[in-house]
Each structure stands twice: as structure tokens, then as C-alpha cells.
C-alpha positions in Angstrom: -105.2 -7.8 72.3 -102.6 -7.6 69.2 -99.6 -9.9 70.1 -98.0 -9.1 67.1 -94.2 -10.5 67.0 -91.1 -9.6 65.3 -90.2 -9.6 61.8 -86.8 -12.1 62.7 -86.9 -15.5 63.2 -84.7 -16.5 65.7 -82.5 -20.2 65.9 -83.5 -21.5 69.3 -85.2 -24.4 69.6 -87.8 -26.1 72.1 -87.3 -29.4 71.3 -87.2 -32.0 74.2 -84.9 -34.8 74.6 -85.9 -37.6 73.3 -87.1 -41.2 75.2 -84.9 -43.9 74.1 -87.5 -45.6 72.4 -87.5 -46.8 68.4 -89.9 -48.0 65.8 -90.0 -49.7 62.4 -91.1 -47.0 60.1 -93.0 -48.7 56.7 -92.2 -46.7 53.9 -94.9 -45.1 52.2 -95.2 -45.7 48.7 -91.8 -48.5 49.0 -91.3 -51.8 50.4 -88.3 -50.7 52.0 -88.3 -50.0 55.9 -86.3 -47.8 58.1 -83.5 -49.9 60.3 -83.4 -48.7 63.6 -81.5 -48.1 66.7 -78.7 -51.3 66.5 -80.8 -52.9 63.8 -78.4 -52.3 60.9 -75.5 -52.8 62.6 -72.4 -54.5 60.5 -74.5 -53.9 57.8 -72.4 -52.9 54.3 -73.1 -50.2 52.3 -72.4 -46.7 51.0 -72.4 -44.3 53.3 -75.4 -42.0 53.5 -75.2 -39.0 53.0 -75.9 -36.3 55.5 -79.7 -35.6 56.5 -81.7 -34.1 58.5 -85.3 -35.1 59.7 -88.9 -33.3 59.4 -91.8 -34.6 61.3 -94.8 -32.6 60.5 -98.5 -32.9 61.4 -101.8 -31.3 60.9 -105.6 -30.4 61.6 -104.9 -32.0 65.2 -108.5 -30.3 66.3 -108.2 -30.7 70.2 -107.3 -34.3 69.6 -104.9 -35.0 72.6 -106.0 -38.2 73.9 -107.8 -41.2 71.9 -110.8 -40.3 73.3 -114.3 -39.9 71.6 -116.0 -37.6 74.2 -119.4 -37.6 72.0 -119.5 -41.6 72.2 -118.0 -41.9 75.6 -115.1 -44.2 74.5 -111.8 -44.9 73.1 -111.7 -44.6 69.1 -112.8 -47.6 67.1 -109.3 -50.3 67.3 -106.9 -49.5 64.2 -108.2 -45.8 64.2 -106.5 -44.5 67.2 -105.1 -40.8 67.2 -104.3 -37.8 69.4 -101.5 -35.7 70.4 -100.8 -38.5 73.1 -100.0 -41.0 70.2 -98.5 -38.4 68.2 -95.8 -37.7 71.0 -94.8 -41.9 71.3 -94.2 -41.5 67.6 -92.2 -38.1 68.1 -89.9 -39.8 70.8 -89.2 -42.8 68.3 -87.8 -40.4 65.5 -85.7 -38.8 67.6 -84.3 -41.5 69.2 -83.5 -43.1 65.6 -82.3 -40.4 63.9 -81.1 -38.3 66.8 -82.6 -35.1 68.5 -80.7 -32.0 67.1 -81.3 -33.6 63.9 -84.8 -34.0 63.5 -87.4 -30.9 63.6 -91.1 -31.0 64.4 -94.0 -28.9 63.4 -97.6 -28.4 63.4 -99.6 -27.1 60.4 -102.6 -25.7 62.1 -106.3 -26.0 63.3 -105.0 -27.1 66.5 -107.7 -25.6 69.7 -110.9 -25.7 68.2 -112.5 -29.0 67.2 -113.1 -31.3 70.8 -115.9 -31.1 73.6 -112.1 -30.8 75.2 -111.2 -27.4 73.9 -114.5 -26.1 73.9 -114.9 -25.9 77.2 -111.6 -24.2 77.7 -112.5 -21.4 75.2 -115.9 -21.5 76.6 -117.3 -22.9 79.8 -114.1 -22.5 81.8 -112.1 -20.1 79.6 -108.4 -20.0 80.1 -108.7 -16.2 79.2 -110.4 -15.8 82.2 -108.9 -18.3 84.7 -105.4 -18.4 83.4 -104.4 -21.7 83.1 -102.3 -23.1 80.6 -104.3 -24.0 77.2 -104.4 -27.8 77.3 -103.3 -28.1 73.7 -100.2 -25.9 74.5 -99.5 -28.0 77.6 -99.8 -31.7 75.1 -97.7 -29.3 72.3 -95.1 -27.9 74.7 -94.5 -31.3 76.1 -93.6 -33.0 72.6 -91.3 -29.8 71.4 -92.4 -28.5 68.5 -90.1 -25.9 66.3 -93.3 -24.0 65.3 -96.5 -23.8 64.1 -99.1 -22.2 62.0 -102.3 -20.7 62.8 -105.2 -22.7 60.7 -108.8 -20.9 60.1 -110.0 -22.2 63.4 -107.4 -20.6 65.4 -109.9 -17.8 65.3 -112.8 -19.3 66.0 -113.0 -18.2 69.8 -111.6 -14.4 69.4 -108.9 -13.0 69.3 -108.1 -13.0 73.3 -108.1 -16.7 73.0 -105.4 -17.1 70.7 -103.4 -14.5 72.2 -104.0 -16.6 75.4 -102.6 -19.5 73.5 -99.5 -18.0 72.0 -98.7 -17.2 75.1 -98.8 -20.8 76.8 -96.9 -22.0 73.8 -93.2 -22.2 73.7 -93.1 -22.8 69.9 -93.2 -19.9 67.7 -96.7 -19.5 66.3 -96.7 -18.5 62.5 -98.3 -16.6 60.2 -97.2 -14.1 57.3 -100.4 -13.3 55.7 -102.4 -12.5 59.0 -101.6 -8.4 59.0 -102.8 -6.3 62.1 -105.0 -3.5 60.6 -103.9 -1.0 62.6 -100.1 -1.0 61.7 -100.1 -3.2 58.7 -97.7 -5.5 60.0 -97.7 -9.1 60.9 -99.8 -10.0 63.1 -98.3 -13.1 64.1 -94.5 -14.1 63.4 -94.0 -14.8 60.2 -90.9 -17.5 60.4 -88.6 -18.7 62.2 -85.2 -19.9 61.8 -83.8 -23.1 63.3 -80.0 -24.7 63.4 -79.9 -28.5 63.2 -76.9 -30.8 62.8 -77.3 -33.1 59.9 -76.9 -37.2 60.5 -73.0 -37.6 60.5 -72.0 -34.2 61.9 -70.6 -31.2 59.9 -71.5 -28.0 59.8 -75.3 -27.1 61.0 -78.1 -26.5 58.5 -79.9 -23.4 58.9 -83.9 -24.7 57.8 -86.6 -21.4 57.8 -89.6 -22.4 58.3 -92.9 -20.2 56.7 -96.5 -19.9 57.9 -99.2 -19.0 56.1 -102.9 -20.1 56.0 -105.6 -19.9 54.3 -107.3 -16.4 54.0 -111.0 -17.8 54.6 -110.8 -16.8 58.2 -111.8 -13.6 56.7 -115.2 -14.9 55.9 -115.9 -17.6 58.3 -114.6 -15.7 61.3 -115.9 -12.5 60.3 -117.5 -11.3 63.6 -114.1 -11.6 65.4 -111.4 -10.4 63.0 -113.2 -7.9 60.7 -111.5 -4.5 61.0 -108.7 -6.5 62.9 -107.0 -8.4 60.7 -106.4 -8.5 57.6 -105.2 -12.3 55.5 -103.4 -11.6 52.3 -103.1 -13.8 49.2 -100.7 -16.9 50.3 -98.8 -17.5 47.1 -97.6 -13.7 47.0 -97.1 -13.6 51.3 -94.8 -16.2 49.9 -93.0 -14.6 47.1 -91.9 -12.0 49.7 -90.7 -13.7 52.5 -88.9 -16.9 51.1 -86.6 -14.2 49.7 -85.7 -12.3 53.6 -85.8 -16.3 55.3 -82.6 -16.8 52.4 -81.0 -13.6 52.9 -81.5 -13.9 56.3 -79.2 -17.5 56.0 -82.1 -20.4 55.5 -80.3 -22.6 53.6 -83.7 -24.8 53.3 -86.7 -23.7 53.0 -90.3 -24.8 54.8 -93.5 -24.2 54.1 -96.1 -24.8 56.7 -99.3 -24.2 54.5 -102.8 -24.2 56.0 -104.5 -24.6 52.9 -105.5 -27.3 50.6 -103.3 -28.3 47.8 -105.5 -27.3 45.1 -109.3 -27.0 44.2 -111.6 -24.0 44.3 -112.6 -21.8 47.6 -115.6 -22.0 49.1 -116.4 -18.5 49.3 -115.9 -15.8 46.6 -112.3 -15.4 45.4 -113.2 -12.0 43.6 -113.7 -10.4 47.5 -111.1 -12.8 49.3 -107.8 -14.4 48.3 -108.4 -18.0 47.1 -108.7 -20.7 49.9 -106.4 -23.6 48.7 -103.4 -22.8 46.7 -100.5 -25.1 48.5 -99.1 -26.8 45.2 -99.0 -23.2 44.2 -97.1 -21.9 46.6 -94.8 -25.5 45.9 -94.6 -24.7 42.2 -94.3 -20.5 42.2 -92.5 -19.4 44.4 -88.8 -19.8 43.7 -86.5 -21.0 46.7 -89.4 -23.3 48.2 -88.3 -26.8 49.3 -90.7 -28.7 51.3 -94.3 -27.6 51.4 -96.5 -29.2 54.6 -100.2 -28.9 53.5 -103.2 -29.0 55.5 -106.5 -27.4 56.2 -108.6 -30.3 53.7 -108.0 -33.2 55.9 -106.5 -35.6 53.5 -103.8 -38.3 54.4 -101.5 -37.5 51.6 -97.9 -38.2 52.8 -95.6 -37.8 49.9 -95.8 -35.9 46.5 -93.3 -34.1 43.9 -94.7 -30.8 42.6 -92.4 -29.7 39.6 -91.4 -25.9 39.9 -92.5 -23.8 37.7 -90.4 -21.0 39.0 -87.0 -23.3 39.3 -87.3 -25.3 36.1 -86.0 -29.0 36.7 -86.5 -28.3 40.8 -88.7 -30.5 42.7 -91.0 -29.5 45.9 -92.0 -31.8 48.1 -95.2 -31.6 49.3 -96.3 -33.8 52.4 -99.9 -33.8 54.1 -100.5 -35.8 57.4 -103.9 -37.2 58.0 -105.7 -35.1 60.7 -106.6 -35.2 64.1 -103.2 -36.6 65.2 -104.4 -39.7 63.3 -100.4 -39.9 61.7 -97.4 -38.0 61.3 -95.1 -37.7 58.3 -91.5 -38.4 58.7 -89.6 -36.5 55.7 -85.5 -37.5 55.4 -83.9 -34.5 53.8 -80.7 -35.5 52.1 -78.4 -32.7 52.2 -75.7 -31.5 49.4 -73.0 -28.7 49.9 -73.7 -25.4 48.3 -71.0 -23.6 48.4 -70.5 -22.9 52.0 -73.8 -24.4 52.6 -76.4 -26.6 52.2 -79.0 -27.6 49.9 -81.7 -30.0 49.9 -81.1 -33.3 47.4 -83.4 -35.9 47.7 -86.2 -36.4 49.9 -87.7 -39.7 51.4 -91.2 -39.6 53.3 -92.3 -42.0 55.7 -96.0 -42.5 57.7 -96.5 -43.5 61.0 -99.8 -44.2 61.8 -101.2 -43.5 65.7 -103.0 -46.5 65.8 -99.7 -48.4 65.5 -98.1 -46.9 68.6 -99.3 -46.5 72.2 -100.3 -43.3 74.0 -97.7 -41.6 75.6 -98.3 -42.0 79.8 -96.6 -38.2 79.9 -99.1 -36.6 77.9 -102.2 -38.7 79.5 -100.7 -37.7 82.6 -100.5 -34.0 82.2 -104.2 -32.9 81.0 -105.8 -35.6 83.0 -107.9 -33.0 85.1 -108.5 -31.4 82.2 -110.2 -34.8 80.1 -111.9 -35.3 83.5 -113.1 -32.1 83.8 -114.8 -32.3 80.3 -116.3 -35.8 80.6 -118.4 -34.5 83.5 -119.1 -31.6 81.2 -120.5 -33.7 78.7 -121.9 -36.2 80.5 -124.4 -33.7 82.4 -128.3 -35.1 81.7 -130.2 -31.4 80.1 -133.6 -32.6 79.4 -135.6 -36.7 78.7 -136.6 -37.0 75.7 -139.6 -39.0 74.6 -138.4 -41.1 71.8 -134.8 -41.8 70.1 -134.9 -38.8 67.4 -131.9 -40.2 64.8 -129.8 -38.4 62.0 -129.4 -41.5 60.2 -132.2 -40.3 57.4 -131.8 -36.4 57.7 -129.7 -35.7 54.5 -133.2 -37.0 52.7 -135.9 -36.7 54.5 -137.1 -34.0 57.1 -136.2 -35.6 60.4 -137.5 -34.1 64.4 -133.8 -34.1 64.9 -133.2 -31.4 62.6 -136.6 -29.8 63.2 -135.2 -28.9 66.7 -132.5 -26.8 65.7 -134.8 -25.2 63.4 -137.5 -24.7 66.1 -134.3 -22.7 68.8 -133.0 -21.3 65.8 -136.8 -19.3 65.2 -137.6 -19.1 68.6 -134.5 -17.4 69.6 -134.5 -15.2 66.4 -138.4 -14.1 66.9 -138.0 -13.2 70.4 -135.4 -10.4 68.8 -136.9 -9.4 66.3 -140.0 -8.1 68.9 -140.8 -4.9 68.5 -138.4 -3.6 65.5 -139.6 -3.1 61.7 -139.2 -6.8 61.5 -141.6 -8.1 63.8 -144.4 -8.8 61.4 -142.1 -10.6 58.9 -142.3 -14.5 58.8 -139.3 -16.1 60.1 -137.8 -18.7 58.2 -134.5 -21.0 59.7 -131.5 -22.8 58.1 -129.9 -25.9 59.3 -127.8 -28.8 57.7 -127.1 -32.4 58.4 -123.7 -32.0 59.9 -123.8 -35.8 61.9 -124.7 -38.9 60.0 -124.5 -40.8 63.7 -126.2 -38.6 65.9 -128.9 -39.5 68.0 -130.9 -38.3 70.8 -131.8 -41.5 72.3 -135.1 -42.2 74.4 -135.0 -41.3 78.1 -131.8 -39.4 79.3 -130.2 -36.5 76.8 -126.8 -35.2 77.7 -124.6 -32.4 76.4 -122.3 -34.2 74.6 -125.7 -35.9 72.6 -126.6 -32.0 71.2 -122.9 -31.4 71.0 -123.4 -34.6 68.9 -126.0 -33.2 66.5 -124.4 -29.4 66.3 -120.9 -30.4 66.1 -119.2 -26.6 65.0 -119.0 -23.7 67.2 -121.4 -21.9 65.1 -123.3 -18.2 66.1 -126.6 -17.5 65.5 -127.1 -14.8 63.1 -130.5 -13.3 60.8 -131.0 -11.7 58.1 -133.4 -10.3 55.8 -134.2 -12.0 52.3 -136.6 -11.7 49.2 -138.8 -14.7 48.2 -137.0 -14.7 44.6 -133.3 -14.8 46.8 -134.7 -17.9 49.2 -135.4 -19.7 45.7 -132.5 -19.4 44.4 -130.5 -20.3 47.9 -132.5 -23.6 47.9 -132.0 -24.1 44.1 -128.4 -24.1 45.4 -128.8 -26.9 48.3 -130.6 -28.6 46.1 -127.1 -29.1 43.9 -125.9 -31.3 46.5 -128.2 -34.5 45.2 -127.6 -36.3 41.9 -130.7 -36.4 39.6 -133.5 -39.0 39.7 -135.5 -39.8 36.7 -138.9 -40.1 36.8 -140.3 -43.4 37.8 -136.9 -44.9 40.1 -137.4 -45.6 43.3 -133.7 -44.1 44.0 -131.7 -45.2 47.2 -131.3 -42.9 49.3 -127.5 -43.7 50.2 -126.8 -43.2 46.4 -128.4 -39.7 46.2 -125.3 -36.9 46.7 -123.4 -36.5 44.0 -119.8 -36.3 46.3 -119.4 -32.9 45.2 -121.2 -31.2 48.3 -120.5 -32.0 51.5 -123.5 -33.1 53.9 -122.8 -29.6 55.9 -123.6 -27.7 52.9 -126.9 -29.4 52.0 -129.0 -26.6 54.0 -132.7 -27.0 54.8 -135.3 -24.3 55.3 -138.0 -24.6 58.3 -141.0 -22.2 57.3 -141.9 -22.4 54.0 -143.3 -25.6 52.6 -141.1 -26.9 49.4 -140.1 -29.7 47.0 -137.4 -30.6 45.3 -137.6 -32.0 41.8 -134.3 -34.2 41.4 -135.7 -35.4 38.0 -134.9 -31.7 36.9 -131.4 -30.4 36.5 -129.4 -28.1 39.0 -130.9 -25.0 38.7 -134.1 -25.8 38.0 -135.8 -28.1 40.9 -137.5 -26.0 43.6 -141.4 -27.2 41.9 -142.9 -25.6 44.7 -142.0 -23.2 47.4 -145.1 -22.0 49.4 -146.4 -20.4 52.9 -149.1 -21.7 54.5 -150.2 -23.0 51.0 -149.7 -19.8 49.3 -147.0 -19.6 46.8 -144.3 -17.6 48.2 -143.9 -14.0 45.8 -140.4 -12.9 44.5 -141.0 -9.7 46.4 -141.9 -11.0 49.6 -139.7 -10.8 52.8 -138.3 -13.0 55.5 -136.1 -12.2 58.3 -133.5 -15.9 57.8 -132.0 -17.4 60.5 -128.4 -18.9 59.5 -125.2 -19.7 61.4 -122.6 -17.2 60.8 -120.2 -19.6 59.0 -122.5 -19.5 56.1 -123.8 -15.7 56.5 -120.6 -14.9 56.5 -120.3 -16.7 52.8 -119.1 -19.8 53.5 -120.2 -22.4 51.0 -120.8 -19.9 48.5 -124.8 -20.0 48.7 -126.2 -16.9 46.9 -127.5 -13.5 48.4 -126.7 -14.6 52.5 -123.7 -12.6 52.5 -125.0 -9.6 51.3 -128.2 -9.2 53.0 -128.8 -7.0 55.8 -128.4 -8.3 59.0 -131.1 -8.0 61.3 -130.0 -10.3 64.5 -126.7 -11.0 65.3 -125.8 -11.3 69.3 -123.1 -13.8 68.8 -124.9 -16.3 70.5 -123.7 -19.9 70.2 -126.0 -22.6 68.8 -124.6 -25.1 70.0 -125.6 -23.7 73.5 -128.5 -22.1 72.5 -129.8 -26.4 71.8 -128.1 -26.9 75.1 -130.2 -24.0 77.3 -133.6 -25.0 75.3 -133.7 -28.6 76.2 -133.0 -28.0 79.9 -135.6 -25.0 80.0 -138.1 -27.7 78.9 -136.9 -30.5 80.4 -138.5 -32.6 77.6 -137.8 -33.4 74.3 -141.2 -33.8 72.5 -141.2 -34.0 68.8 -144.9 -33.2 69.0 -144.1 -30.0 70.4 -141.5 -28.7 67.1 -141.6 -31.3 64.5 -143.4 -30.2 61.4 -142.4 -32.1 58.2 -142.4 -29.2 55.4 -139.5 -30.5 52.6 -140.1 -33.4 50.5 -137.9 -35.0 47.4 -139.6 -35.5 44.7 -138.5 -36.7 41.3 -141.5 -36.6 38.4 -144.2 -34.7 41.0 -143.8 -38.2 42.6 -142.7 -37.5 46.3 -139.8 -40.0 46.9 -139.1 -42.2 50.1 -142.9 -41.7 51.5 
């Protein structure tokens, strides 16, 4: 399905009224504080001049109520978020600073990240029954202006987010996501919205861009290869900021799925580079306010200087994610000629945890949060011990052990009876919880939804002994190095560079890593069943599809032939195992085959 939507903007809105509610607003960055409602009445000063108000979020990852479905429980006190909170805060702008004066958007990642939205993609699909999308019914209820697609808009196909779209009244954005078969947008690219600045006077006409990052390209590759295609941001850019002013924008936003800056984690010689936001703030002439996203950093307020516009400054303002805050950006306006232009900008923060869900939102996807509890709380298999993450990013743990153990299992089975049959089968996981646990006795889905928190496929591939050195030589660069002789502890081991979902493990092979050596250099020995393993030999690989795809950048994976790929989720895969057993027995899959060493001397024995 190819919803693909027109080139025009239009200048309707969605937004809701507002509840009569206020809040103090702390400034970020300032002692000063918003006044609000009758708060600063018969107070003397200049007047202000006229403004309007942007209140953008980001990364909201199925986040609509405060609810942590993996422990069972509200989030910790002073962390609260959600799309619930979100909307309190929402009703509190408007109310201050009025409702046909203040826009809101969303900047992406919004229906993949919660046991909550994936079990509407996948156990109960909305495609399939038609119900509305329960992160459309949360947005639609606040009244957004638009949004952007993120990267993990595509995680569950293309029929999903066309489902989505749908059941969402904003416009959903995004100019560098072209439909192969026409070459057109695939999505709208922006919108145009009317609002009447503080004070009255004529109305400002804000456009409003999406883009996002073109990664999707890799990590989603199974469901939008030969469908889409994502072009290079900063240039998507470059052409449309020029139609959204000829087509009356007299300001110009930027909802940008990408990181502000920093390299990509995939190759930028095959794919557009991954986070290029202060780019697009500093390039690309007629730019105004940039909303960045997509690296889940709580970055409220900063000045990019244009290189484009000498003397001009972007703003650039990043919410934290999962609805854990909004930013609430004041655009003072100054004539320009018959219209506007932006003058200054002031950015405040309001933080979830310091405003209460709103009843509305609770209210309207309470079957919904009900029906996934039960989801998650469904008992799958016993298990004969508590099996803990807690040690997995240094040692080789049971808990890791059993993904690699469904991961060969499943990937064997297929492999019967092809040319690769007789090949040894060797399996790749990563630490991806710190906190997870399978604890003694009972094991529910929301404890392997715990442990395997992305919505990962199972792939294979086929790989050479030399090409599995070197992808473990790269692993290996997520630890800091150990000299010979120190104990080391273990919390002080990663080097901050990697994240812990990039530190892959191998199940298979026997191997050690030297940290005493430098990056490059520290796989001492990589053998099978005691033999050491031949440059020439060959393995059949089983790896998630995020990372065959090239995510992470680890050597050779992207480019090796693919020998099993039946999109099966992992996730569920862990799930069907443990209830075909019924037990969880690390005597029947644990087999401890890595070890850290630094000197030859094997480390935390």
C-alpha cells in the first residue's frame, strides 16, 4: 500500500481546545519563569511583542501512559512520562498563551518501542482488525499540527504505517521518503499552518518540514527495499524550504529525525549520512527553528549560526524522549514587509514528571493497556534458577546463551537439507538489558520481552573464518584496554564509545579476547572444538536483521550471502521455545565459550 500524499501543504489545523488549566514553566538555561494565566496582572512593563508558541516532542516510542509493562509498574517517582503527561502539559500551554497561537508537533519514532504497540502491530494487528492505532487515538486527542515519520515507523511494514496515517488526523511528514515506483514523495512532505500571534494582527503562516534520517534504508531493509527510497536530508532540505516560502511560509520548521551531529552507523558511501540536523540548521538558507530527534538526548535549547545566512541564527531544540518532556519554544515575531519574520526565540522545558496524567488520555486506550498487561503477564515456561543480565556485557552468561541456543536451533532446522547443511552454525547476540532477569519459578512474556527488547528478525548468513575474526576484532572495540597484571572492574570496562547493543557475542566457536592488546589486535584465540578456526573455513551466521542489514557498521555481515531469512521475529521465536519446553534449564543450552583476558590471564574467573 503506497499512501503517497500531495505535494501542498494545506493551513487547517487539528488542534483541540484547550482545558483551562496553567503551569509555571522554569526556564531552561534562566532563572526567569513564565507568569501565567492572571499571574502578572497590573504588572508594568514594555509590551511584548507579538509571538507565537511551538511545543514539540520526540522519540515518544509507544509511551502513552506512565507505565513500565516489562516491570509491571508505574515509572520510578521524578521519572514519569507518556503521551498522557505530555497532553496535561499541552493543555497548560494553550491555556497560557492561547490556542490559535501555539502549534504542536511530534518529531518521530512514535508506534514502535512498548509491549503496548507491539501487540497492535503484531498479536492483534490493527491492519487486520481495524481499530484505531492506539498511538493515533493518544496523538489525535492532544492535536497535533503534524509529524514526522522516525526510522521505526517502518519497523512493522509498510501496511502498518499506512494503517496509521490513516487513524491520524495530523499530517504525517516526510520529504526524503520517495515511492520507487513514481519517484515522488511517499509521504507529505509539509504542511502549512495559520496561527494568530499573542496580541492579534495579522496571522503568521509557519511551514513546517519533515525529514528523517535515511537509515531506514538499512535497518529496515526487508520491508522498504525496492519501495522506498530516503534521500540525503540536508539537500531534501535545500529543495523544499524554497516551495514552503514561495508557497507563503513566512517561518520556517524543521522537524528533523536525525541526530544533531556525529557519524552514522552504517556506511555513508552506500547511504546518506544518519545525523546531520545542525546541518540542515546551518545550510540550508530560510531555516528557522530546527526540532531534532532520533538520538534521545534532552537538549532543549541551542543557537546554530548559519552558515548559509551569515549573522542568522537557528534554533535548534530537542525534547527528551519517550514523552519524558516537551519543549516550549516562544517565537517573537517582527514585520517583514507584509509579513513576518522570526526575531528572537525563548525555550522552555516541562518535564512529565512534574504534571499529572491526563484522565482523557488514560481513559481512551484503557482496553487497550489492559489488553497488553494480560499479554504480558501470560506464564510461557518455569524456569529452574534466576538467569540475570547483570554480568552479560563481561562474562558469558545462560541468559544470553539462550538466545544463542533459539537463534541455532531455528537457523539449523533451515538450513536441512540445502548446500549448507554440513556447515557449522555459529550465532550472534548482544547485551541489549542491563536489568533483565529471568527469575526462578514462573517466566512470563514481558520477562523475554525483557531480555530481547527490539523487534528484531532472524536472519543467516554465510561467512569465512578470516571475516568472523575480524567481526569479533570489531566487538571487541567496545571494551577499554586492560594491562597486564590489573584485576580491572568490570563496571569500568566500555570505553562509552559503543553502546552495550553493539558489543555482539558469538556462540560456536571458542574465543578470547586480549584487552591488554589494542583494538584491532585482541582475538588471541578463536577455535572449534579446539581446533583453530582457518581463514578459509565456512559458517552459516545467525544475526538479527538490524545488524545484517549493516547496522553498527560491523565488517563483512552486510555483504555476505544470505542463506536464511523467513522474517521471523526473535523476540517470539524466545517466546514459542520456552513454552514448547515448558522449562528453562541452563543445563540444557548453557555453554560458556568467550572469556576476557588481558596478558593470557583470563579476567573475572
Amino acid at each position: 500500500m503506497h499512501p503517497c500524499a500531495p505535494l501542498r501543504g494545506d493551513a487547517s489545523s487539528s488542534r483541540r481546545s484547550p482545558s483551562p488549566r496553567t503551569v509555571r514553566l522554569a526556564a531552561v538555561g534562566s532563572a526567569a519563569a513564565l507568569l501565567v494565566g492572571l499571574g502578572a496582572a497590573g504588572a508594568t512593563a514594555a509590551p511584548a511583542p507579538p509571538s507565537i508558541t511551538l511545543v514539540s516532542m520526540t522519540d515518544v516510542h509507544g509511551h502513552v501512559l506512565d507505565w513500565d509493562y516489562f516491570a509491571g509498574a508505574p515509572y520510578a517517582q521524578g521519572r514519569g512520562l507518556g503521551l498522557a503527561r505530555v497532553s496535561t502539559a499541552v493543555d497548560r500551554v494553550r491555556a497560557e498563551r492561547g490556542a490559535d497561537s501555539t502549534l504542536v508537533v511530534d518529531n518521530g519514532d512514535a508506534i514502535q518501542g512498548t509491549p503496548l504497540t507491539y501487540y497492535y502491530s503484531r498479536q492483534e494487528p490493527v491492519t487486520a482488525t481495524g481499530a484505531v492505532h492506539p498511538m493515533a487515538q493518544a496523538y489525535d486527542a492532544i492535536g497535533l499540527d503534524a509529524q514526522v515519520v522516525g526510522n521505526h515507523e517502518f519497523n512493522y511494514g509498510l501496511d502498518t504505517l499506512a494503517k496509521y496515517r490513516l487513524d491520524l488526523d495530523a499530517p504525517l511528514l516526510g520529504a526524503n521518503v520517495l515511492d520507487d515506483r513514481t519517484g515522488a514523495p511517499y509521504l507529505r512532505p509539509w504542511v502549512l499552518r495559520e496561527v494568530t500571534p499573542t496580541g492579534g494582527g495579522d496571522p503568521v503562516t509557519v511551514g513546517i518540514l519533515g525529514l528523517t534520517t535515511p537509515g531506514s534504508a538499512v535497518w529496515d531493509k526487508q520491508n522498504v527495499e525496492g519501495k522506498l527510497t530516503f534521500a540525503d536530508v540536508v539537500e531534501t532540505a535545500r529543495t523544499e524550504v524554497p516551495r514552503m516560502k514561495a508557497a507563503g511560509a513566512d517561518i520556517v520548521v524543521v522537524l528533523s529525525h536525525s541526530g544533531r551531529s556525529g557519524p552514522s552507523s552504517y556506511d555513508e558511501a552506500v547511504t546518506p549520512a544518519e545525523n546531520v540536523t545542525d546541518r540542515v540548521a546551518a545550510e540550508v538558507p530560510g531555516v528557522d527553528v530546527v526540532v531534532a530527534g532520533h538520538s534521545h538526548r534532552d537538549l532543549p535549547q541551542a543557537w546554530v549560526d548559519s552558515t548559509a545566512t551569515p549573522g542568522k541564527r537557528v534554533l535548534v531544540t530537542q525534547p527528551y524522549r519517550w514523552g519524558a518532556s516537551v519543549t516550549v519554544s516562544q517565537l517573537e515575531l517582527r514585520r517583514d514587509g507584509d509579513g513576518w519574520a522570526l526575531g528572537d526565540a525563548d525555550v522552555q522545558e516541562i518535564r512529565s514528571a512534574d504534571v499529572p496524567e491526563d484522565p482523557e488520555i488514560v481513559d481512551l486506550v484503557s482496553e487497550e493497556h489492559e489488553a497488553t498487561v494480560a499479554y504480558v503477564n501470560q506464564v510461557v515456561a518455569t524456569s529452574t534458577q534466576e538467569l540475570p543480565a547483570t554480568e552479560s556485557r563481561w562474562r558469558d552468561t545462560p541468559l544470553i546463551d539462550f538466545i544463542q541456543r533459539v537463534q541455532t536451533d531455528t537457523v539449523r532446522a533451515a538450513v536441512a537439507g540445502t548446500p549448507d547443511a554440513e556447515l557449522p552454525v555459529l550465532s550472534i547476540a548482544a547485551p541489549f538489558s542491563r536489568t533483565a532477569v529471568f527469575p526462578q519459578g514462573e517466566v512470563t512474556v514481558k520477562d523475554v520481552a525483557g531480555l530481547y527488547e527490539f523487534d528484531n528478525t532472524l536472519q543467516a548468513v554465510r561467512m569465512t573464518g578470516a571475516q568472523v575474526r575480524e567481526y569479533l576484532e570489531t566487538s571487541a572495540e567496545y571494551y577499554a584496554s586492560v594491562p597486564p597484571g590489573n584485576p580491572a572492574d568490570p563496571e569500568s570496562l566500555a570505553t562509552g564509545q559503543t553502546p552495550d547493543y553493539n558489543l555482539d557475542q558469538l556462540s560456536g566457536v571458542e574465543y578470547e579476547l586480549d584487552l591488554a592488546q589494542p583494538a584491532g589486535s585482541r582475538v588471541a584465540r578463536l577455535e572449534l572444538d579446539g581446533v583453530p578456526v582457518a581463514d578459509d573455513a565456512q559458517f552459516v551466521v545467525a544475526v538479527n536483521n538490524y545488524r545484517r542489514s549493516g547496522g553498527g557498521g560491523f565488517p563483512h555481515v552486510a555483504q555476505a550471502p544470505v542463506v536464511y531469512d523467513q522474517q521471523a521475529e526473535i523476540r517470539q521465536l524466545l517466546i514459542d521455545a520456552a513454552q514448547e519446553s515448558g522449562t528453562i534449564d541452563p543445563a540444557d543450552f548453557a555453554v560458556e565459550n568467550w572469556w576476557l583476558t588481558a596478558g593470557g590471564e583470563r579476567l573475572f574467573d
